[in-house]
C-alpha positions in Angstrom: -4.3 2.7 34.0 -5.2 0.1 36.7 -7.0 -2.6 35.8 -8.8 -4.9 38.6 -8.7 -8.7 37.6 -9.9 -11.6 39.6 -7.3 -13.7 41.2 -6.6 -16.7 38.8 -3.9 -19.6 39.5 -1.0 -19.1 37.3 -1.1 -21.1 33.6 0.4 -24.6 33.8 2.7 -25.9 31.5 1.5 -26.2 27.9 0.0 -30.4 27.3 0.7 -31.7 24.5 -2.2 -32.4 22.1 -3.2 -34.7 18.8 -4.7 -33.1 16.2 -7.5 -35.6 14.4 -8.0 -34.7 10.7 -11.6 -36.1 9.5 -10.5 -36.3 5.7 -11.2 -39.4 4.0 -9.5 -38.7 1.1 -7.1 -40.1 -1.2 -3.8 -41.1 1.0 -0.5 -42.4 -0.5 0.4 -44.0 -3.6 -3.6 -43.3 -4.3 -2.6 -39.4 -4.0 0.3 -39.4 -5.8 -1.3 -41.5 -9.0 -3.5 -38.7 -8.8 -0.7 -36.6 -8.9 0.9 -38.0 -11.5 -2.3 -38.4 -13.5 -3.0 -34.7 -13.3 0.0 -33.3 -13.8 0.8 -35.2 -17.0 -2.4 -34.8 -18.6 -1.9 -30.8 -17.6 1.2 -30.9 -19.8 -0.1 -32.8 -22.5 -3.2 -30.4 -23.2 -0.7 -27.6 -22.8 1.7 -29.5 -25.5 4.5 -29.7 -22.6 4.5 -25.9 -21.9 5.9 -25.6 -18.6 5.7 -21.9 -18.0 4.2 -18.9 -19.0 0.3 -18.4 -20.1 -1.4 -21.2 -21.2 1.1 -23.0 -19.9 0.3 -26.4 -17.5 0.9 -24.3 -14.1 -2.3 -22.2 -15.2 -4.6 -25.3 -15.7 -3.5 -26.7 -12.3 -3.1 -23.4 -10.4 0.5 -23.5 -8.9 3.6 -21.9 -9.9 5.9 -23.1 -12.7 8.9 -23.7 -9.9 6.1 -26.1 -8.0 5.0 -28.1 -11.3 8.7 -28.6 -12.1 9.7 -29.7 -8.6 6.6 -32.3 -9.1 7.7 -33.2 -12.8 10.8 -34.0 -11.1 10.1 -36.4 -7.9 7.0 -37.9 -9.8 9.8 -38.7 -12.4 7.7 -37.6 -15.7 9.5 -37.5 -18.5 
């Protein structure tokens, strides 16, 4: 198969580029009080259950392994 394109100069080198997020929201220790706010009120409603149904990782929508990993560097006890 032959295909007929128009003569085009050949690509230049890739620019770099920014990428500008327009989210407003919560940044930095506001996000992670958040965080923290969420997640420990998730495992009090759930009486501390941290897997399994009716556990906290169903009320916040992740996975058990995530929750834990936040449990740990959000340092809730």
């Amino acid at each position: 198969m032959d295909l007929d394109l128009p003569d085009a100069p050949a690509p230049s080198r890739a620019q770099p580029f920014t990428i500008r997020c327009g989210w407003s929201g919560p940044h930095g220790s506001q996000m992670r009080r958040q965080d923290l706010d969420n997640s420990s009120n998730a495992l009090q409603r759930c009486s501390g259950k941290v897997s399994g149904k009716g556990g906290a990782p169903e009320l916040l929508d992740m996975k058990p392994i995530t929750l834990a990993s936040k449990v740990k560097a959000l340092g809730i006890v």
